[in-house]
C-alpha positions in Angstrom: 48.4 -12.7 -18.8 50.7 -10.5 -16.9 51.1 -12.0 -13.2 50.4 -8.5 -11.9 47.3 -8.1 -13.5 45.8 -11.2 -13.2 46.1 -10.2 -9.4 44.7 -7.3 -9.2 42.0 -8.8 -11.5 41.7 -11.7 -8.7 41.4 -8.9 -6.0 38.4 -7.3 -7.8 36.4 -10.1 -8.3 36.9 -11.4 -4.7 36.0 -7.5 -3.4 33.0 -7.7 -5.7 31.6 -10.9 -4.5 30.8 -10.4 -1.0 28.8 -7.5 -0.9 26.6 -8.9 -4.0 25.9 -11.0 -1.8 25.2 -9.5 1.4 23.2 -6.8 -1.0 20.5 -9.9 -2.3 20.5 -11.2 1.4 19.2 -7.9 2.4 16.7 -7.5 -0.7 15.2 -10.6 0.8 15.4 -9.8 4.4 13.5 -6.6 3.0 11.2 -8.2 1.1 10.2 -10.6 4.3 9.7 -7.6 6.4 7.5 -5.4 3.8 5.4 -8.6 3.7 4.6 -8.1 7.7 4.0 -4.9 7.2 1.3 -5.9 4.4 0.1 -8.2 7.1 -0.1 -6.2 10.2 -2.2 -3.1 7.8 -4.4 -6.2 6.8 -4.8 -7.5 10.3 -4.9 -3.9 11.8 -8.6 -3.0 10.1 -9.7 -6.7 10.7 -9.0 -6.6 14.1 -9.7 -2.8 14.2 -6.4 -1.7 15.8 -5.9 1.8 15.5 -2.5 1.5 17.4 -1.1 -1.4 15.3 -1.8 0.5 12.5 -0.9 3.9 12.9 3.0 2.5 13.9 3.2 1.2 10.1 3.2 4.7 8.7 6.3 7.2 8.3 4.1 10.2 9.9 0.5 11.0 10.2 0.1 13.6 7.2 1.5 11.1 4.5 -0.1 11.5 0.9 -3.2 9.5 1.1 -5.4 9.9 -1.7 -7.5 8.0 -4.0 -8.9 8.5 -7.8 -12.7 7.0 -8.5 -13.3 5.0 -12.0 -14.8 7.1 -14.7 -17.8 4.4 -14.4 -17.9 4.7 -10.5 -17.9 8.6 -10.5 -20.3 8.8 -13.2 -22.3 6.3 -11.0 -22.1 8.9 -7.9 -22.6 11.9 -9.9 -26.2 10.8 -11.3 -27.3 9.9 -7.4 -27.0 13.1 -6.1 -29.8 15.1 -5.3 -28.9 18.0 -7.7 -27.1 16.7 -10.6 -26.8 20.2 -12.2 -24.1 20.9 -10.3 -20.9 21.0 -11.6 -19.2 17.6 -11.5 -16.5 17.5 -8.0 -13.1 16.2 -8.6 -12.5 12.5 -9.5 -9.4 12.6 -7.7 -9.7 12.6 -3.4 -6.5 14.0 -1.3 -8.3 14.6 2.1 -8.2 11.6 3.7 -5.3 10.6 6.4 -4.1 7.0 8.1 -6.0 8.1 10.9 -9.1 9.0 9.1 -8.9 6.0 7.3 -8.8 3.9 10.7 -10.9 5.6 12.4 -13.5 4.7 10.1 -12.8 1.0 10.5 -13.0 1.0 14.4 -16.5 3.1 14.4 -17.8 0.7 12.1 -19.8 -1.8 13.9 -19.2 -4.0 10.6 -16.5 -6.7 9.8 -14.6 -4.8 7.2 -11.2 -6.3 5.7 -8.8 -4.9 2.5 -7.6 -8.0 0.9 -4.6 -7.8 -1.3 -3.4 -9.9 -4.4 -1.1 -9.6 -7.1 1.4 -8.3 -4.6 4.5 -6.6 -6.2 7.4 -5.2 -4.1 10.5 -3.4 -5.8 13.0 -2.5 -3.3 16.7 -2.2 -3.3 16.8 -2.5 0.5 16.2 1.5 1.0 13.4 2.5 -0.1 10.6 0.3 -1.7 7.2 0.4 -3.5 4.9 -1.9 -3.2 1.7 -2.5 -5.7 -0.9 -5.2 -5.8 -5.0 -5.4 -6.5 -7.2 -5.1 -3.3 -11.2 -5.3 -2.5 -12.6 -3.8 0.7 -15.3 -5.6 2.0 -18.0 -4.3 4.4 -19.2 -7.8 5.9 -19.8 -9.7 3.0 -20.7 -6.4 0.4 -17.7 -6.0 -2.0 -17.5 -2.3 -1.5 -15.0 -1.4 -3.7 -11.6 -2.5 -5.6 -8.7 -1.3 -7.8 -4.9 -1.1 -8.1 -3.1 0.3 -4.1 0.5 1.7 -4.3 2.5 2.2 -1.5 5.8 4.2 -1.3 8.0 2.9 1.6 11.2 3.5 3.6 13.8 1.7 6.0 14.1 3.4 9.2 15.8 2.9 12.0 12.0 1.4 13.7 11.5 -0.4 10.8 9.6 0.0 6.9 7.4 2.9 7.5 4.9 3.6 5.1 5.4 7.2 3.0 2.5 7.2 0.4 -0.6 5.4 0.0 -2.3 5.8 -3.3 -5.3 3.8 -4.7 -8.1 3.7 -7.9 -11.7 3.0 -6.3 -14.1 1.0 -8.4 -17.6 0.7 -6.4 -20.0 -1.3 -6.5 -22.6 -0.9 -8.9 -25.5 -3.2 -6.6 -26.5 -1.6 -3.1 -25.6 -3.1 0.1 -27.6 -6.0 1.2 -30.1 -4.9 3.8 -29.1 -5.4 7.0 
């Protein structure tokens, strides 16, 4: 091989290593710090801290919606008082962070979102994030499904952009308090 070439061959692989490099160290550092944020909205309705959580999110008015089960709707459409009324949307879009948390800190109940599965896909940037989750309401399994979040790097930190979920309830009541 030409002298000249195998040099400027040498000088691209050494440009090429370093920030391979420094890219995976970051993907990891990112990963680590999506994995607190996980924590602190999983701590934030345990401990019912509306402040804690409302700093994980990008703005207040992010897309928050969820989608019931084809079993679960059917289940709430045949408790109504007047099932001849047209069937309401599966699909809910009106709820907000602070809705959501709100909720949790008027409820005199030990609630708690529990996640497993946990999948995160970022390339430092921007991120999603998808895992399984149950919300308990003291010891009643309220509800589960699938939760995906949409996330970005800002200059404060991974702010949450999107929160979208499937809702499976539970077919049993409530235990009786």
């Amino acid at each position: 091989m030409n002298p000249a070439v195998a040099a400027v061959c040498l000088a691209f692989a050494l440009a090429a290593g370093p920030p391979q490099q420094a890219r995976a160290a970051d993907t990891a550092r990112s990963r680590k710090e999506i994995e607190a944020v996980i924590e602190t909205f999983r701590t934030a309705i345990l401990e019912k801290d509306k402040a804690a959580f409302m700093k994980l999110f990008l703005k207040e008015d992010i897309t928050w919606a969820s989608v019931l089960s084809d079993t679960s709707a059917e289940m709430l459409y045949a408790s109504r008082p007047k099932p001849e009324l047209p069937h309401p949307s599966k699909v809910s879009a009106r709820g907000s962070p602070a809705g959501f948390i709100d909720f949790v800190v008027q409820n005199p109940a030990r609630l708690e979102e529990t996640f497993s599965k946990v999948r995160i896909d970022t390339d430092g940037e921007v991120a999603q994030v998808w895992f399984d989750y149950t919300f308990t309401v003291g010891t009643y399994k309220q509800n589960w499904g699938k939760e995906g979040w949409q996330l970005l790097r800002t200059e404060s930190g991974w702010k949450i952009a999107s929160v979208v979920w499937s809702q499976e309830l539970n077919p049993a009541p409530p235990p009786r308090p």
